[in-house]
N, C-alpha and C positions, 0 to 999 in steps of 0.2 A: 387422612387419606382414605377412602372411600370404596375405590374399586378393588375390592380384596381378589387373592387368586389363590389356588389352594391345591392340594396334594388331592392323589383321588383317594387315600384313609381317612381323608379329613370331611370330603365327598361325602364318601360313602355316610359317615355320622350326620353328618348333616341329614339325609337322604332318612336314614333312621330313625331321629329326633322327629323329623317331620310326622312319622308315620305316628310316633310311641306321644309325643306331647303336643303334637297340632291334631292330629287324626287323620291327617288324607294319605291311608292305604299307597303303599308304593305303584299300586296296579295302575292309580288315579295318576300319578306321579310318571307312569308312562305316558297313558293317553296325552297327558297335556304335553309332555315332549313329543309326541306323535305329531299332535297339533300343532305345536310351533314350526316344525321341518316343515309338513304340508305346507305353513304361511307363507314359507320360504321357497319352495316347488312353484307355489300356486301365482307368487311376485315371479318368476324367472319365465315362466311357461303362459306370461300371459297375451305376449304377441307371436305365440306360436301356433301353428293349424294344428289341429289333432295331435296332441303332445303323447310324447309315451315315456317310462319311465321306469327305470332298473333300479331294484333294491338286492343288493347282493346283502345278506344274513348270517350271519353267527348264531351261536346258541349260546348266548349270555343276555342281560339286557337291553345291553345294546342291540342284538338281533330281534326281542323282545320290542325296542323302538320301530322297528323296521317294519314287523308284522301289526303292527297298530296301523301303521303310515301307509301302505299295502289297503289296505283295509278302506282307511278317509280317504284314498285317491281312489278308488273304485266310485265309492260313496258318490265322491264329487265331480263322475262322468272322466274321470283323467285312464286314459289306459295304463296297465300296473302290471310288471311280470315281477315276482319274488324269485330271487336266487338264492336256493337252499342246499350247498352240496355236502353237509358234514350230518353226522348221525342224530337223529331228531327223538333219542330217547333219553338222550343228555341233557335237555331243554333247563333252564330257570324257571321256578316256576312260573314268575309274571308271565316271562316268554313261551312259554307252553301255553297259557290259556289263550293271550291273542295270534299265536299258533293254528292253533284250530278254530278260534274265530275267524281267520281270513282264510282257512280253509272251507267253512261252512259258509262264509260268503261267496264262492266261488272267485277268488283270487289265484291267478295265474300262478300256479309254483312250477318254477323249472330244477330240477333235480337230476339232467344230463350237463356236464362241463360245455363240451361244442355249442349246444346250442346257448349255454349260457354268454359264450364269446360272444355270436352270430347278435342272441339280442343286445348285449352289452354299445356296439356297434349302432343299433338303429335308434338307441334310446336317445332322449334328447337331453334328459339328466340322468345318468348313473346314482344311486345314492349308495355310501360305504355305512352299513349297520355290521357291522363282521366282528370286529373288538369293542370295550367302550373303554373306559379309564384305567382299568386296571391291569392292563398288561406289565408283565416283570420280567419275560423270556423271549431269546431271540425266535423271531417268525418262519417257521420251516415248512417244507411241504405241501399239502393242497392249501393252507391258508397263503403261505408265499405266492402257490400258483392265482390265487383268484386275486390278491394285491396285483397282481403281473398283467391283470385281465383286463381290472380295473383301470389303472395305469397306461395302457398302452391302449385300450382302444374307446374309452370315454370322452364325449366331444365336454359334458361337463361335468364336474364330480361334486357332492354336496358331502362330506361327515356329518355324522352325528355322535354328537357328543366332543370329540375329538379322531384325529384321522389313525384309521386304525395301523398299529406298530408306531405310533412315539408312546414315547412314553410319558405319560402324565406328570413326573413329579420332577423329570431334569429334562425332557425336551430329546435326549434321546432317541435315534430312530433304531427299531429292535432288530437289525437286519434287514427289513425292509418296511416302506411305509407308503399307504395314498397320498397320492399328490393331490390336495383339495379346491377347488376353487372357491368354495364357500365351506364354513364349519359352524355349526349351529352347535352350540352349545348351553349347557341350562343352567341355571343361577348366576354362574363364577367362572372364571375362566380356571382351564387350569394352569397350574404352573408351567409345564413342557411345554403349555401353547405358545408361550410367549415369552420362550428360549430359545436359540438355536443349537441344533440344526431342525427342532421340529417346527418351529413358527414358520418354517421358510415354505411346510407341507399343509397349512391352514388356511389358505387365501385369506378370506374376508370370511371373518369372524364375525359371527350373531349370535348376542347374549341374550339368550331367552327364559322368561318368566314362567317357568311353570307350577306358581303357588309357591314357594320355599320362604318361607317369611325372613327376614329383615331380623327379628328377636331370634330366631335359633340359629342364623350367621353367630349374632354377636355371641351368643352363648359360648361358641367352637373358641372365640380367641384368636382369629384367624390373624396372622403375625405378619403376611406377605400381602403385599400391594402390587399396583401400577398409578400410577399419577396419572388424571386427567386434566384438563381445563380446568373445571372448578379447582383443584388442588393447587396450580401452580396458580393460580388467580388469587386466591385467597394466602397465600405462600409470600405473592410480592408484595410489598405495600404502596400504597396510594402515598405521591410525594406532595408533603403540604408546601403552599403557594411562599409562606418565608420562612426560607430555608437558605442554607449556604455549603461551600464546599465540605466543612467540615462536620454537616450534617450526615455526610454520606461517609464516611470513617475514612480512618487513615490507615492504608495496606503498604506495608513492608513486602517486598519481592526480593528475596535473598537469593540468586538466581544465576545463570551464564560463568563461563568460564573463555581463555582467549580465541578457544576454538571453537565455541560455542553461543556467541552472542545472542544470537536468536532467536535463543532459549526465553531469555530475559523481557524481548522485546514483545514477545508473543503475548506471557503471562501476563504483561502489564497492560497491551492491548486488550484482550480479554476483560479483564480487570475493569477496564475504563467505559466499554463497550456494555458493560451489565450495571453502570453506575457509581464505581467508588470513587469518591471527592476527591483525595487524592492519594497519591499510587508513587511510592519513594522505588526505585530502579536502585538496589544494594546490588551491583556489579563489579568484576575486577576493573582493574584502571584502563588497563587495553581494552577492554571492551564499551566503557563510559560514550566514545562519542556516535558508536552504532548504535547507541540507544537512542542518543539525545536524536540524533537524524530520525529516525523511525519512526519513536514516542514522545517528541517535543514536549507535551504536557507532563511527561513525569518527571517527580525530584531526584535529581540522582544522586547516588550517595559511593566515590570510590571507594572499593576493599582492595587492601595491601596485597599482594598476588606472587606466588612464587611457580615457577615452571606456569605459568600458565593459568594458574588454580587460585582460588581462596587460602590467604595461611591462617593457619590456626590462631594466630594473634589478633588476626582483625578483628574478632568479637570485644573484644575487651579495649583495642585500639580507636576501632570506626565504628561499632554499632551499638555496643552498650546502651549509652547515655539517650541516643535518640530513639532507639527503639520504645523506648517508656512512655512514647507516644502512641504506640500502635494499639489500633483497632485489631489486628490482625497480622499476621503473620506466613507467609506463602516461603516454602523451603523446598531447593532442590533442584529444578530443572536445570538441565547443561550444566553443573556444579562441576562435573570431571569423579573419577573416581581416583581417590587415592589414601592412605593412611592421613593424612594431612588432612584432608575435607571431611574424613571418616571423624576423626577427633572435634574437629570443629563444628558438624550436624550435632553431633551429640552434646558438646557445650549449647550451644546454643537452645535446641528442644528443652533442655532441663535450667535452664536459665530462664527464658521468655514465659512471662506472666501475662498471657492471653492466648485466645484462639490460635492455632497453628493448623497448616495444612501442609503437609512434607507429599512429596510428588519424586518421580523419577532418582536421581542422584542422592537426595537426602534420605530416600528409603533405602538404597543400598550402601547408606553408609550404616543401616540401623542393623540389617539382615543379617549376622554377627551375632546379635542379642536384641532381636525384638520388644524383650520384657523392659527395654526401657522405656516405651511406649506408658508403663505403667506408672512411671514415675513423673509425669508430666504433670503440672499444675492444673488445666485445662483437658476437656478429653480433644483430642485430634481428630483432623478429617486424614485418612492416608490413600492415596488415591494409585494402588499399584494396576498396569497391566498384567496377565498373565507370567512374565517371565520374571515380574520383582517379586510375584506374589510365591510364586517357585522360591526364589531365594530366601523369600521372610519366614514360610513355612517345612521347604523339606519335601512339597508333594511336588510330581513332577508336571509338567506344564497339563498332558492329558488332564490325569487327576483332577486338576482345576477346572479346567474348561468341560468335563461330564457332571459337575458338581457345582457349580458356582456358586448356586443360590449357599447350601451351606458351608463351603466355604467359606466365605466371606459371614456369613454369619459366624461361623465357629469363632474366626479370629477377632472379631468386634468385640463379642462378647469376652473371650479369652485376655483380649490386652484392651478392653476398655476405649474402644476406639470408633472415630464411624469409618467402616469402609468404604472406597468406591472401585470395587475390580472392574477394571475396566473389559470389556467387550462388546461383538455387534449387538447386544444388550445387555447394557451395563448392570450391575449389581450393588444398588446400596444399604449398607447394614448397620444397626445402631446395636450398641454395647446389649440395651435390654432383646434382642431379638427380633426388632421390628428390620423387616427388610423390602425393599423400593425394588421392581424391576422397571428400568427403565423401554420405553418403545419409542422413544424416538432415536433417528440418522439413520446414517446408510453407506454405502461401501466408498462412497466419494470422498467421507472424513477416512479413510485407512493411509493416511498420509504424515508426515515427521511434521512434527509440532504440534501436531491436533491435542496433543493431550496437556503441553501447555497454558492450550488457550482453555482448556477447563479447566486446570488450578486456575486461573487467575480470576475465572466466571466465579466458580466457586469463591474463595477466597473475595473477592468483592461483593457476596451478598454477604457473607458472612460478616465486613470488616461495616457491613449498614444493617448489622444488629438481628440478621437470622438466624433462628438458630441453627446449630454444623449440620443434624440429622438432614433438614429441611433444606438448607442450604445447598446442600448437597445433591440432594433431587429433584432440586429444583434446577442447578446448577448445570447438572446432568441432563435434562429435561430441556432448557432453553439451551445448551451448545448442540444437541443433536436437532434438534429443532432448527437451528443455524445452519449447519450441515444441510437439513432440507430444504431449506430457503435456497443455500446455494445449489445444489442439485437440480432443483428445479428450473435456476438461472442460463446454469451453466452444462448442466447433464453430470453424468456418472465420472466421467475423465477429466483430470485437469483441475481439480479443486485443491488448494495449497491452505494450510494452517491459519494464513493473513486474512483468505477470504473471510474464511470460519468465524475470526477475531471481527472481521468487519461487518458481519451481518446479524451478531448476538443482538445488537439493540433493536433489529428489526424484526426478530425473534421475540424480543421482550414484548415489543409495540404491538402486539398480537395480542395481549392479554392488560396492556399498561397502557 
C-alpha cells in the first residue's frame, strides 16, 4: 500500500531529513511549494479576464508559502494583494526572508482588516496561507476573524498545505476552519485531510512534488495509508480460466436470528457478490426459508433456536462437524443478544480453526472480555461501528470518533486483531501497526444492513485466500466503492443495504 499519509511530526521529520541528508534547504522546499499552488492558481484562472488573487498570511510557513506565491504571481503578470494582519516581527525564518522579498518586489500588502474584506470579495481565488500542519489549539480571535472572512466572502478558496484550523493528525476542526475548494498539499497527505469532519473542509485535494524523495518517506516508517487503484488491483487476483466453485472457498455465515433474518441474507449477498464459491446460510430454523427466498444459491444449514435466538447447543449439535470445511468463518450479524448467544459466540471463536470475522451481535457477546480475542487460533478481522467499539473498549462514543485512527490501532495491536471501525471513513488496523484509511462511500450507505453487506464482502475475499489485513481494505474499499456506484445511480436518498450487496461485483468489475 503505497499512498502513505502522515501526522504533521512525522512531516515535519521528513521536511528535516530532506534538508540534514538530501541537502535542499527548507527555503528551497518553500519555493517549490510556492510553485506548486501557483500551478494550481495559474490551471483555475486560466479562462478568466484579468484574474486577481487574495493570499490571506500567517507568520509560520505556511504564511512563508504564501509570500513566495505572492511574489510568482506578480512575476507571472497575475494581480496579487497579500493579506497580512498579525504582527510581522514574530515571522519563521523562511517566512521572514520571502517576507521582504515580496515586499521589495513591490507586492500588494494589505494590513487594514476592511479593506482586507472589500478585496477578499473581488478576488477571483482567495488563497488560505494563515496556519500550515501544525495547529494543536482551538482558533480564537483575529485569526477566527480572518477564517470568518475567508469563508463568508470567497467566490473560491485554494489551501495550502492543509485548510487552516483542522487538525492534521485526527481531522479535527480547532473551532473553526476554511472551507476549501481546492487543498494542495506536498509530498503526503495528511492524516486529518482524510478524516472527518476535516476532509469534508479540503475540496479537491492536490498532492504535489516538491523534491521530498521516495528513500526518506521510507526511512520515517510511515505506518498509515489510503488504498488506491493500483492497491486494490493488485490486492484481487486474476481468476484462472479452470477453476470451480470450490476454488473460491467455502464461507460459513453464522448469522440472523427470528427477528432478524436479514441479517443473514445481506452477508451472504455480499459474500456472493465479491466472489465466494460457496456461502453455507447457519441460521435459526424460523428464519431458513427467508433466506432460501432471498439467497437461493446459498447452503443452508438450521440452528436449533430458543426464544428466537441461537442455543448454546447448536455448536456441537449443527455445526461442528461441518464447519471443518470452512475457508472462513463470518460471526454475528442479527445473532440477538443474550446470555445464551453470549456463551455460544464464545464457544464457537475459540473452537473454529480458521479465519473468523465476528461483526455486530457476536462482538457484543465478546465486550465482557475482549481478551478473548487473544485466544483465538487465527488472528480475526472484527469489524465494530462506533457504538461496539464503545463497549469493547470503555471509551465513550466521542472519544472514538475524535481518535479513530489510534484507536483502532491501539486495539489491533492490544488483542492481536485486524480492526475495521467502521465510519464516513472507515479505519483498518493490523495487530503490527499498519493502519488503511479508507476514502471511499457516502452518506447513501448510512442505512441498516450496510454493514452486513461488508462482513460478508470481507469474509468472501478472505474465504479466496486473502490475506484478513488486505482483505479487509480491500473489502472496505470495494463496499464503499458500491455505495458510489449506487449513489450515482440512484442519488443520496433511497439507497437500502440489498442495493449495496447488488452492486459490489460492479464495484469489483472496475478493477477485475
Amino acid at each position: 500500500m503505497n499512498m502513505k499519509a502522515v501526522t504533521a511530526e512525522q512531516m515535519r521529520k521528513i521536511d528535516e531529513r530532506t534538508g540534514t541528508e538530501i541537502g535542499i534547504p527548507s527555503i528551497v522546499l518553500m519555493e517549490n511549494a510556492a510553485r506548486a499552488v501557483y500551478n494550481v492558481c495559474a490551471e483555475e484562472l486560466k479562462e478568466v479576464e484579468n484574474p486577481n488573487v487574495v493570499i490571506f498570511a500567517g507568520k509560520g510557513n505556511n504564511g512563508g508559502d504564501g509570500f513566495a506565491l505572492a511574489r510568482i504571481l506578480k512575476d507571472n503578470g497575475i494581480k496579487c494583494s497579500l493579506v497580512f494582519l498579525f504582527e510581522s516581527n514574530k515571522f519563521s525564518n523562511d517566512a521572514n526572508i520571502n517576507y521582504n522579498i515580496a515586499l521589495k518586489c513591490g507586492v500588494n500588502i494589505i494590513t487594514d482588516f476592511t479593506e482586507a474584506v472589500i478585496e477578499a470579495g473581488r478576488a477571483d481565488i482567495v488563497v488560505d496561507a494563515v496556519f500550515g500542519t501544525g495547529i494543536s489549539r482551538t482558533v480564537e480571535g483575529l485569526y477566527a476573524e480572518v477564517i470568518e472572512v475567508i469563508n463568508t466572502y470567497a467566490k473560491k478558496v485554494i489551501s495550502i498545505d492543509i485548510p487552516s484550523g483542522v487538525n492534521s493528525d485526527d481531522g479535527r476542526i480547532m473551532g473553526t476552519a476554511v472551507n476549501a475548494d481546492i487543498t494542495v498539499t506536498f509530498a503526503l497527505p495528511k492524516i486529518g485531510m482524510l478524516l472527518y469532519p476535516g476532509a469534508s473542509c479540503c475540496g479537491r485535494i492536490v498532492i504535489a512534488n516538491i523534491s521530498i524523495q521516495p528513500s526518506t518517506i521510507d526511512e520515517m516508517n510511515v505506518k498509515t495509508a489510503f488504498l488506491d487503484k493500483k492497491d486494490v488491483y493488485s490486492i484481487l487476483p486474476v481468476r484462472k480460466k479452470r477453476t470451480n466453485k470450490g476454488s473460491y472457498g467455502r464461507l460459513f455465515v453464522i448469522a440472523g436470528s427470528k427477528d432478524m433474518t436479514g441479517a443473514v441474507a445481506l452477508c451472504c449477498k455480499g459474500a456472493f457478490r465479491a466472489g465466494a464459491g460457496l456461502v453455507y446460510a447457519c441460521t435459526v430454523k424460523s428464519g431458513i426459508s427467508v433466506v432460501q427466498q432471498l439467497v437461493p444459491e446459498a447452503v443452508v444449514m438450521p440452528l436449533s433456536e430458543y426464544d428466537g435466538k441461537v442455543r448454546y447447543e447448536c455448536y456441537e449439535d449443527d455445526i461442528e462437524e461441518k464447519i471443518r470445511l470452512a475457508s472462513a468463518v463470518a460471526v454475528g450479524p442479527g445473532l440477538g443478544m443474550s446470555e445464551e448467544v453470549s456463551e455460544f459466540v464464545k464457544k464457537l471463536i475459540t473452537e473454529v480453526d480458521t479465519n473468523l470475522i465476528i461483526d455486530a451481535d457476536g462482538l457484543n457477546a465478546i465486550a465482557d472480555d475482549p481478551s478473548i480475542l487473544l485466544s483465538l487460533k487465527h488472528v480475526p478481522v472484527i469489524t465494530p461501528h462506533p457504538g461496539e467499539m464503545s463497549r469493547l473498549t470503555g471509551l465513550s462514543i466521542r472519544e472514538i470518533l475524535d481518535d479513530t485512527v489510534n484507536v483502532a490501532r491501539d486495539f489491533a495491536m492490544k488483542y492481536n486483531s485486524v480492526v475495521v471501525l467502521k465510519d464516513a471513513r472507515s479505519i483498518i488496523a493490523a495487530p503490527d501497526g499498519r493502519v488503511v484509511i479508507n476514502v471511499t462511500g457516502n452518506p447513501s450507505m448510512a442505512t441498516g444492513g450496510s454493514g452486513d453487506v461488508l462482513t460478508g464482502v470481507i469474509a468472501s475475499f478472505i474465504a479466496q485466500k486473502i490475506d484478513p489485513f488486505s482483505a479487509a481494505a480491500a473489502g472496505a474499499y470495494i463496499h464503499g466503492l458500491s455505495g458510489d456506484i449506487c449513489m450515482e445511480k440512484m442519488g443520496s436518498y433511497g439507497v437500502m443495504a440489498w442495493d449495496i450487496a447488488e452492486n459490489v461485483a460492479a464495484a469489483i468489475s472496475r478493477f477485475r
